[in-house]
Gaussian input, Z-matrix of N, CA and C with variables (Angstrom, degrees):
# hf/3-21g

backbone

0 1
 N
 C     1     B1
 C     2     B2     1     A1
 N     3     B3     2     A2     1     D1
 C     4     B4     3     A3     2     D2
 C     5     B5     4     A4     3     D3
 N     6     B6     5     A5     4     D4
 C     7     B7     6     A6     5     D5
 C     8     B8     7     A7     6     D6
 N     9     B9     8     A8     7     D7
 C    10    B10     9     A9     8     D8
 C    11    B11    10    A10     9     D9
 N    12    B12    11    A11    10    D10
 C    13    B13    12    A12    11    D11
 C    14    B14    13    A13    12    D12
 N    15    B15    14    A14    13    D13
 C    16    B16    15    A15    14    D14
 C    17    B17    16    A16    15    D15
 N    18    B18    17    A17    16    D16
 C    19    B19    18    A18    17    D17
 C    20    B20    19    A19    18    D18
 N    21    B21    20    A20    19    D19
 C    22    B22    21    A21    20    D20
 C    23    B23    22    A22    21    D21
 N    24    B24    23    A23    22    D22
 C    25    B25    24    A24    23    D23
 C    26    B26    25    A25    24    D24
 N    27    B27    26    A26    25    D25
 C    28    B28    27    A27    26    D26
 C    29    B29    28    A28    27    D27
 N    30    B30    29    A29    28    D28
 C    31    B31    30    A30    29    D29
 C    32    B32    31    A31    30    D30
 N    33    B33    32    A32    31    D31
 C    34    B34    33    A33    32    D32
 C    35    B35    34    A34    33    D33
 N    36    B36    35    A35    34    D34
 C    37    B37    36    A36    35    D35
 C    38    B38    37    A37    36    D36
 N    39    B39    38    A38    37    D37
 C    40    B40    39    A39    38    D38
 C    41    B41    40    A40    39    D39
 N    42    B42    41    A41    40    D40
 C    43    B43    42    A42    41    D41
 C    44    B44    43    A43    42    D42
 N    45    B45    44    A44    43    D43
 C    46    B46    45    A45    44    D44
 C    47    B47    46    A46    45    D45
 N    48    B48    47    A47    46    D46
 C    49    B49    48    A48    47    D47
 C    50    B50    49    A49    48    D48
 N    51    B51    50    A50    49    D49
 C    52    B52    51    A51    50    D50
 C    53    B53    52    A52    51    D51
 N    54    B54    53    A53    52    D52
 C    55    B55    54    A54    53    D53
 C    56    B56    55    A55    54    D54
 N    57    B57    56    A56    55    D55
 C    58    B58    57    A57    56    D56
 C    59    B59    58    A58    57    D57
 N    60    B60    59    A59    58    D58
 C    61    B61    60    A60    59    D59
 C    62    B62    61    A61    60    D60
 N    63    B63    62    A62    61    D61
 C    64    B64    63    A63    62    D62
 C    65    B65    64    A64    63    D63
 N    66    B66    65    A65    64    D64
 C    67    B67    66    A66    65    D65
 C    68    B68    67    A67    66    D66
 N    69    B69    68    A68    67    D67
 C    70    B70    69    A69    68    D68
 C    71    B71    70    A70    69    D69
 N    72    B72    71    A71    70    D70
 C    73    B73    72    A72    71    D71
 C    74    B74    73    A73    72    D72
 N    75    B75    74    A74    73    D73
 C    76    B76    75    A75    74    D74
 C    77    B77    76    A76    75    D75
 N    78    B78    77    A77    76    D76
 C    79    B79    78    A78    77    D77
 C    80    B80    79    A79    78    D78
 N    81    B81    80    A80    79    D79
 C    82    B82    81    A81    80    D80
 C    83    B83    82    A82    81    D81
 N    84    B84    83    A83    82    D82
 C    85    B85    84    A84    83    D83
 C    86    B86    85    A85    84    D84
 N    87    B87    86    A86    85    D85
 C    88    B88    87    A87    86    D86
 C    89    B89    88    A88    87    D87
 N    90    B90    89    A89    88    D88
 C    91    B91    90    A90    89    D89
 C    92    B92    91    A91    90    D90
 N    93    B93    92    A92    91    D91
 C    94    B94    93    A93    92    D92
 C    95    B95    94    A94    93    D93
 N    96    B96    95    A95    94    D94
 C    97    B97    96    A96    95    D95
 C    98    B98    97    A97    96    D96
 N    99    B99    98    A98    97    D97
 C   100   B100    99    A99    98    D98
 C   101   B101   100   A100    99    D99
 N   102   B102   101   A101   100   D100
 C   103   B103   102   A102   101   D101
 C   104   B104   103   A103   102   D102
 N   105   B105   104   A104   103   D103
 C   106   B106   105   A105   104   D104
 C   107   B107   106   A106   105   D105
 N   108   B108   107   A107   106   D106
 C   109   B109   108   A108   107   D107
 C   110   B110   109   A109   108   D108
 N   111   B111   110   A110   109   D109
 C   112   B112   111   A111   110   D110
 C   113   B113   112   A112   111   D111
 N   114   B114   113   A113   112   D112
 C   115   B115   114   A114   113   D113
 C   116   B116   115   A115   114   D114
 N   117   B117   116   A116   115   D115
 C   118   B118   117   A117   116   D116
 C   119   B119   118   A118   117   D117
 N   120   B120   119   A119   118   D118
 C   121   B121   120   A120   119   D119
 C   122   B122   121   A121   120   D120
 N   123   B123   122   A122   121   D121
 C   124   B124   123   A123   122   D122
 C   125   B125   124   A124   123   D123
 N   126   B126   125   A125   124   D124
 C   127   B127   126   A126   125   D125
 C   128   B128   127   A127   126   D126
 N   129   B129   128   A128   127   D127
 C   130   B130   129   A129   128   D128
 C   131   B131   130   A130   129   D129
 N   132   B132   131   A131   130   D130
 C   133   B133   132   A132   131   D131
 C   134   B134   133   A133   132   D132
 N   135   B135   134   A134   133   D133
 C   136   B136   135   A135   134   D134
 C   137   B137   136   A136   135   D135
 N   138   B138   137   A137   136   D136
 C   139   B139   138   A138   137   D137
 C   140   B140   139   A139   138   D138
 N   141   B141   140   A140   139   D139
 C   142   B142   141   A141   140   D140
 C   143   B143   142   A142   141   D141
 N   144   B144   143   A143   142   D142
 C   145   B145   144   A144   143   D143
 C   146   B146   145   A145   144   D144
 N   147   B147   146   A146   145   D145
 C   148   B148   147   A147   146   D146
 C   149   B149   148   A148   147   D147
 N   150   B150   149   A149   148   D148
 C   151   B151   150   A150   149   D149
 C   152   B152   151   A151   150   D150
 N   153   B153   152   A152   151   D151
 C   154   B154   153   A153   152   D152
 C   155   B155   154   A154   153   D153
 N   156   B156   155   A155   154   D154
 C   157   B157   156   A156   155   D155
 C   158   B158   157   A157   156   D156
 N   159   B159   158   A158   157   D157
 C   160   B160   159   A159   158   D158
 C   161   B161   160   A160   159   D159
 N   162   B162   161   A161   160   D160
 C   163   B163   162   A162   161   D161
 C   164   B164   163   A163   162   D162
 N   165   B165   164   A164   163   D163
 C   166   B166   165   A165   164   D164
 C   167   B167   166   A166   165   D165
 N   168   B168   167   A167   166   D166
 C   169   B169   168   A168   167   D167
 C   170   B170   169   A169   168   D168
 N   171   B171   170   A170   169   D169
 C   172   B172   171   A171   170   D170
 C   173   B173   172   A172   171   D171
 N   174   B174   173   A173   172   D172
 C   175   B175   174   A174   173   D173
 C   176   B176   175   A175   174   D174
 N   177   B177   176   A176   175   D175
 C   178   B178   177   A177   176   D176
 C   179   B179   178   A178   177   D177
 N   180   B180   179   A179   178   D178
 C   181   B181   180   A180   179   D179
 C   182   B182   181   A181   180   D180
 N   183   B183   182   A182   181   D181
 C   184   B184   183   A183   182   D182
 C   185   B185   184   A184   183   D183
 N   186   B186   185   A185   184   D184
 C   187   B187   186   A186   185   D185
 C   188   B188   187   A187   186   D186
 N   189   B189   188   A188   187   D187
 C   190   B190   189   A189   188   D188
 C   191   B191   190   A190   189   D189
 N   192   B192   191   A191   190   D190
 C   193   B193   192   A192   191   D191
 C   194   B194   193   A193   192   D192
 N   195   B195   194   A194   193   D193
 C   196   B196   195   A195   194   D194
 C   197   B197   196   A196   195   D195
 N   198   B198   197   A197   196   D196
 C   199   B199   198   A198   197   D197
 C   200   B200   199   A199   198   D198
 N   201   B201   200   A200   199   D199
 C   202   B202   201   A201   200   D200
 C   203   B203   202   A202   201   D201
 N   204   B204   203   A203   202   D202
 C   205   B205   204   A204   203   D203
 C   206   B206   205   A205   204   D204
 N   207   B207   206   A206   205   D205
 C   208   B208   207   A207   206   D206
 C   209   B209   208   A208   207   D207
 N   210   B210   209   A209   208   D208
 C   211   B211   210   A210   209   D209
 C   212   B212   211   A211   210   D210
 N   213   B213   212   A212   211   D211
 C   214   B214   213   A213   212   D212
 C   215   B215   214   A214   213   D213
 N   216   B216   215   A215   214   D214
 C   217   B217   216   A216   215   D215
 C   218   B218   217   A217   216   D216
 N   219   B219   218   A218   217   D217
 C   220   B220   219   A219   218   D218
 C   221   B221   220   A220   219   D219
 N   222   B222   221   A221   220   D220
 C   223   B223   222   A222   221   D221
 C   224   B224   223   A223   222   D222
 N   225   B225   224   A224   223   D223
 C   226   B226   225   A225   224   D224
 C   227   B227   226   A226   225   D225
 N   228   B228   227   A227   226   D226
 C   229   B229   228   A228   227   D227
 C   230   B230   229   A229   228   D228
 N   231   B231   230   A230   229   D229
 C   232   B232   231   A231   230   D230
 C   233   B233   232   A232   231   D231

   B1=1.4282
   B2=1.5274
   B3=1.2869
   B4=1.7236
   B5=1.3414
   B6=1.4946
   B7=1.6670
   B8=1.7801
   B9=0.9693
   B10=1.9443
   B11=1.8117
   B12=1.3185
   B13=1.8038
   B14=1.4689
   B15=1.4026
   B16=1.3213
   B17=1.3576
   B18=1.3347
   B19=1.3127
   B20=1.8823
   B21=1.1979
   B22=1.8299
   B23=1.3343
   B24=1.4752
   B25=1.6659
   B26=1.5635
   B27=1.3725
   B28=1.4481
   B29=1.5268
   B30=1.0505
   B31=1.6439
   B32=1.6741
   B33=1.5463
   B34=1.1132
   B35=1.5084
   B36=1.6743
   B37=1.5196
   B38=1.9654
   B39=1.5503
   B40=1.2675
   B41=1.9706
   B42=1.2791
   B43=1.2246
   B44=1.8277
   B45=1.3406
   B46=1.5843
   B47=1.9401
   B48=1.2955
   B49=1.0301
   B50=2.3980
   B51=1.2725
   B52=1.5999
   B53=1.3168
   B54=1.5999
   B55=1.2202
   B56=1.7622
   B57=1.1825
   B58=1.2565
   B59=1.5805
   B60=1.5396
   B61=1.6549
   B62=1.6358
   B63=0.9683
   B64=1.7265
   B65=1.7457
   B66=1.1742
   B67=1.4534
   B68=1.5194
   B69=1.1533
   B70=1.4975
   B71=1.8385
   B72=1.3169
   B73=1.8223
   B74=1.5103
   B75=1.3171
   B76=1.5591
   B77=1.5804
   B78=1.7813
   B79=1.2864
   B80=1.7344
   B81=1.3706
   B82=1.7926
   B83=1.4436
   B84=1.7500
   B85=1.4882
   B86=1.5456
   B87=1.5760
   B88=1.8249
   B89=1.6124
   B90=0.7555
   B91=1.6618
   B92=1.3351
   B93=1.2581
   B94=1.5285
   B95=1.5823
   B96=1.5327
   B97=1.4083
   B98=1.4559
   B99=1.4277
   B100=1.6561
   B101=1.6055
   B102=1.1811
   B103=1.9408
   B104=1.8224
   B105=1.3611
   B106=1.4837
   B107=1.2382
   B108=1.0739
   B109=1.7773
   B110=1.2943
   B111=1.5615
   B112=1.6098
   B113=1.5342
   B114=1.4380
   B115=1.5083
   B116=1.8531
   B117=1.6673
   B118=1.3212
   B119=1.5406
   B120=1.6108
   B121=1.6973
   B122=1.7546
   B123=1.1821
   B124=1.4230
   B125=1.2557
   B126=1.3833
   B127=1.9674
   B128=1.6328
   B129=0.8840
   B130=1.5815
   B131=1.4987
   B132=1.3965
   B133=1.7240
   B134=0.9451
   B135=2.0401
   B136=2.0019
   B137=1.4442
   B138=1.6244
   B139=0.9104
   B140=1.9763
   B141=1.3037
   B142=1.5856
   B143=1.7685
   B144=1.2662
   B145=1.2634
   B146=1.7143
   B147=1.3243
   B148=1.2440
   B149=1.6499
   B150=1.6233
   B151=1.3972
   B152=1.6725
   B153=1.6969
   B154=1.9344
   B155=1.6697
   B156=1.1520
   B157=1.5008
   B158=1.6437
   B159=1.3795
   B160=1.6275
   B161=1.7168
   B162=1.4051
   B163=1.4290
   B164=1.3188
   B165=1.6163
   B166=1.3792
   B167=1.6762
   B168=1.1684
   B169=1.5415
   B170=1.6295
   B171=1.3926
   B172=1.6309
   B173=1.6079
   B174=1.6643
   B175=1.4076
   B176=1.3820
   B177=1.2204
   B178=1.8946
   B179=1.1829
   B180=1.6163
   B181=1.2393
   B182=1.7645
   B183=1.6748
   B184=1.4085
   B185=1.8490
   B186=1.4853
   B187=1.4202
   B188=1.2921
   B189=1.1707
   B190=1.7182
   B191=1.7506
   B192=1.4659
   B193=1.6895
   B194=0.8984
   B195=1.4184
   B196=1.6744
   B197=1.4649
   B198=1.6817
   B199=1.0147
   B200=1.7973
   B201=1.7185
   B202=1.4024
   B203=1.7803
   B204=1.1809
   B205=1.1409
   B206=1.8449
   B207=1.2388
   B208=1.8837
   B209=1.7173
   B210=1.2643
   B211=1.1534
   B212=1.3522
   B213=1.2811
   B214=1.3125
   B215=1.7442
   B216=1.3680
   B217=1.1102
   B218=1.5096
   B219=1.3104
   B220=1.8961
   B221=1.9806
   B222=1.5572
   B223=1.4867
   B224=1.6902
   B225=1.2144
   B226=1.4444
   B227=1.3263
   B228=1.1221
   B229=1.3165
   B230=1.8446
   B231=1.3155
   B232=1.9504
   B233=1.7727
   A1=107.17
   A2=117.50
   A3=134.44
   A4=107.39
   A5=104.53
   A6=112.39
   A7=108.75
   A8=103.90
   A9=108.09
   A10=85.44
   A11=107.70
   A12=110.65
   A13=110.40
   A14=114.19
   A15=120.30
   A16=124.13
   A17=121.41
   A18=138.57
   A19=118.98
   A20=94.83
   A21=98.45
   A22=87.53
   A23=145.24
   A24=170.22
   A25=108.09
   A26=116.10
   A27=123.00
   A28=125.17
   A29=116.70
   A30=94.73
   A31=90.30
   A32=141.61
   A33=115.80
   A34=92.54
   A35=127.20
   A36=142.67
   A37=79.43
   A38=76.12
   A39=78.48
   A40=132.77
   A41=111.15
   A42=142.70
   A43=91.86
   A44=113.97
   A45=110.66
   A46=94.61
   A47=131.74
   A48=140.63
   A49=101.22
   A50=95.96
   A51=120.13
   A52=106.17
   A53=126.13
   A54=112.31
   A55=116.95
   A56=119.84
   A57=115.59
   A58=103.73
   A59=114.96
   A60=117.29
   A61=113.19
   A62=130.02
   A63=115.38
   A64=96.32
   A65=123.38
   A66=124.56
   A67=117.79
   A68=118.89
   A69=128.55
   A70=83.66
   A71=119.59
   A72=107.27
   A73=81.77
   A74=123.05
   A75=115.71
   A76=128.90
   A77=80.53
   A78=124.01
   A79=95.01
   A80=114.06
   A81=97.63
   A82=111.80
   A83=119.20
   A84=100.86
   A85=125.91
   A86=111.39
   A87=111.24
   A88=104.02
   A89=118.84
   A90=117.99
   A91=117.41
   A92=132.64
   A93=149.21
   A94=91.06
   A95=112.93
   A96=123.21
   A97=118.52
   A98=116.28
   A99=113.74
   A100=109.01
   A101=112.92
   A102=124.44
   A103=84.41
   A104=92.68
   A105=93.62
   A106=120.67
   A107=116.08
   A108=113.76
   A109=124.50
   A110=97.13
   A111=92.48
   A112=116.41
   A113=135.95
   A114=152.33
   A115=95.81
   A116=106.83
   A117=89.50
   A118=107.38
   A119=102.79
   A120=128.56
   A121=90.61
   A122=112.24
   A123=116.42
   A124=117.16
   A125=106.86
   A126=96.75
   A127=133.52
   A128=87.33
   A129=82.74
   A130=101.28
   A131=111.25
   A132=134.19
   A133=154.10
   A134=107.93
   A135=105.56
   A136=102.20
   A137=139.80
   A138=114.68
   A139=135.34
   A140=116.19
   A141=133.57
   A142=70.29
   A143=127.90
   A144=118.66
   A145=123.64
   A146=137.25
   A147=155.45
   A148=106.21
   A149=100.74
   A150=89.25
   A151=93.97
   A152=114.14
   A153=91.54
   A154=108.30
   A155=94.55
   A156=113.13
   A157=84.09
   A158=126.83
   A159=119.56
   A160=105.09
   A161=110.78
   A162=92.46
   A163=145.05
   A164=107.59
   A165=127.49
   A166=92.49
   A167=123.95
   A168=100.10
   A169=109.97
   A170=109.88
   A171=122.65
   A172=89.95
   A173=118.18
   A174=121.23
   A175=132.47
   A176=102.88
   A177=125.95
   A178=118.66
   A179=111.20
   A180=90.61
   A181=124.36
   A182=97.82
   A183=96.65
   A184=126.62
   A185=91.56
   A186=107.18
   A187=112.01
   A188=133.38
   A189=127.82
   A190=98.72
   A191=117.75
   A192=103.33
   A193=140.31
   A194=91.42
   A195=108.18
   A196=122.92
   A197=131.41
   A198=123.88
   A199=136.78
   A200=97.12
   A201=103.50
   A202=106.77
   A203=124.54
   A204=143.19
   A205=96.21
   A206=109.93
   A207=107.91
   A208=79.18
   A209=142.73
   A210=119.56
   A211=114.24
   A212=142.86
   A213=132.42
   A214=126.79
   A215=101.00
   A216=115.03
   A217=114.81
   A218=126.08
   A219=129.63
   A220=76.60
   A221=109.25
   A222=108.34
   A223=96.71
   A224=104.83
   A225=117.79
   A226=112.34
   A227=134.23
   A228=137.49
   A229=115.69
   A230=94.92
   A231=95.88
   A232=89.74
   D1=142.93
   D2=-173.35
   D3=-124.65
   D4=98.30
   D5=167.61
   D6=-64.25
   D7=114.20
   D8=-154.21
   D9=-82.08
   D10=-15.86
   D11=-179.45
   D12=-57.35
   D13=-57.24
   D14=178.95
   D15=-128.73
   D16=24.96
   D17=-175.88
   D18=55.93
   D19=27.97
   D20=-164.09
   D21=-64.70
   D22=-162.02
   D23=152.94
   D24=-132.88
   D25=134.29
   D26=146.04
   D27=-125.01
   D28=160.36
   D29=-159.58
   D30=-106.98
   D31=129.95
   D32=-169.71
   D33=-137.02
   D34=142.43
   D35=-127.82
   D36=-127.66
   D37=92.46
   D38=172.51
   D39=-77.74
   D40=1.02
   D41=-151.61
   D42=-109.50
   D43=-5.63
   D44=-174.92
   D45=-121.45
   D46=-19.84
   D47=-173.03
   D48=-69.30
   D49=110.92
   D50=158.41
   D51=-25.16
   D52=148.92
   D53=144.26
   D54=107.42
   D55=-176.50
   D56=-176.47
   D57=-72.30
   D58=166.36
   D59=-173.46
   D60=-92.28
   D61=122.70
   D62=-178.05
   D63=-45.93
   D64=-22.64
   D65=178.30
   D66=-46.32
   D67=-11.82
   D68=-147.16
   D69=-117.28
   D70=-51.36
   D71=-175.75
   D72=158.11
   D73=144.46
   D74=174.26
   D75=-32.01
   D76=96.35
   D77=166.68
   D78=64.64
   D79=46.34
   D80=173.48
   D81=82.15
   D82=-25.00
   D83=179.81
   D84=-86.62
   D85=8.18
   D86=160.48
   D87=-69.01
   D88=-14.13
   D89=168.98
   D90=-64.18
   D91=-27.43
   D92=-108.53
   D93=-142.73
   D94=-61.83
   D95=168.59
   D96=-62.82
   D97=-42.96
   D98=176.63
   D99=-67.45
   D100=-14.17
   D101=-176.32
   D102=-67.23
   D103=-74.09
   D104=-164.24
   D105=-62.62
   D106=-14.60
   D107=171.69
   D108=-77.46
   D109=-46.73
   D110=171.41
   D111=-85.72
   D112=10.88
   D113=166.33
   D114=-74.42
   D115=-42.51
   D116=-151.73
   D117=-106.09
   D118=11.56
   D119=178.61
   D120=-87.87
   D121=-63.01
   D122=-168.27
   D123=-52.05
   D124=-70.35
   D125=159.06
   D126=-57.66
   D127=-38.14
   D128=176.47
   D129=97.76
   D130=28.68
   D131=157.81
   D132=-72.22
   D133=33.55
   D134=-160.20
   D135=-32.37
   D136=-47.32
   D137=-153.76
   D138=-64.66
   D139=22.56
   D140=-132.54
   D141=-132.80
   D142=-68.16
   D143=171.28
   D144=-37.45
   D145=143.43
   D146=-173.09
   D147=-90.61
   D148=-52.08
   D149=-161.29
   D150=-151.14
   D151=136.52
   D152=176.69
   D153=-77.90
   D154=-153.49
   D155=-146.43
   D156=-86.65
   D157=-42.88
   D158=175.91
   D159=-54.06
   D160=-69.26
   D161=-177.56
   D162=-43.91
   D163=-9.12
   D164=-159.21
   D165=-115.41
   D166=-24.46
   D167=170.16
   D168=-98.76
   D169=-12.62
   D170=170.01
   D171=-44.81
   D172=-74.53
   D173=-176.71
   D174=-31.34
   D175=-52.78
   D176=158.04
   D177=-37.55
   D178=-59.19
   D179=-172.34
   D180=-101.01
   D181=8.90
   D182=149.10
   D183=-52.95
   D184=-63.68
   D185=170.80
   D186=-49.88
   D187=-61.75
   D188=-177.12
   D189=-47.86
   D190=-36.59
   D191=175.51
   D192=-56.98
   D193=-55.21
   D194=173.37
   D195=-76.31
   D196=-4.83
   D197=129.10
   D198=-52.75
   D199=-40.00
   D200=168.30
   D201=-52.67
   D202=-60.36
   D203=-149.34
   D204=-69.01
   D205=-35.64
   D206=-176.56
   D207=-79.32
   D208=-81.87
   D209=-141.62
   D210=-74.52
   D211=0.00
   D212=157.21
   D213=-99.79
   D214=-1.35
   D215=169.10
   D216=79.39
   D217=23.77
   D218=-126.87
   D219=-141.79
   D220=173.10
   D221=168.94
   D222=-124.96
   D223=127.30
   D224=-171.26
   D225=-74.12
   D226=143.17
   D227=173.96
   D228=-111.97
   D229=117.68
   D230=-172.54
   D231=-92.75

């Protein structure tokens, strides 16, 4: 792990960490979202959903920025 604050490193064993595997989709919770999607396809339940599909790529592409934005060092504009 890279504290991007001050460039420290820790090395962290991911193979000792509880819980679902990041192997599965961040950290196990694409599991979590396909539950509720197809729960809220089957009934016919938007309300079982959290967030639609705009808010959820709204989120993305914050995150895709502000990754852009640490590796070029630049302030991204959405």
């Amino acid at each position: 792990m890279v504290d991007f604050r001050d460039g420290s490193e820790e090395l962290v064993d991911t193979h000792v960490i509880a819980g679902p595997s990041a192997a599965g989709g961040h950290g196990g919770g694409d599991a979590g979202l396909t539950d509720a999607f197809l729960a809220a396809v089957s009934t016919g339940d938007p309300s079982l959903l959290r967030s639609d599909a705009a808010a959820s790529l709204a989120t993305h592409r914050v995150v895709w920025a502000a990754e852009r934005a640490r590796l070029s060092g630049t302030v991204v504009t959405l």
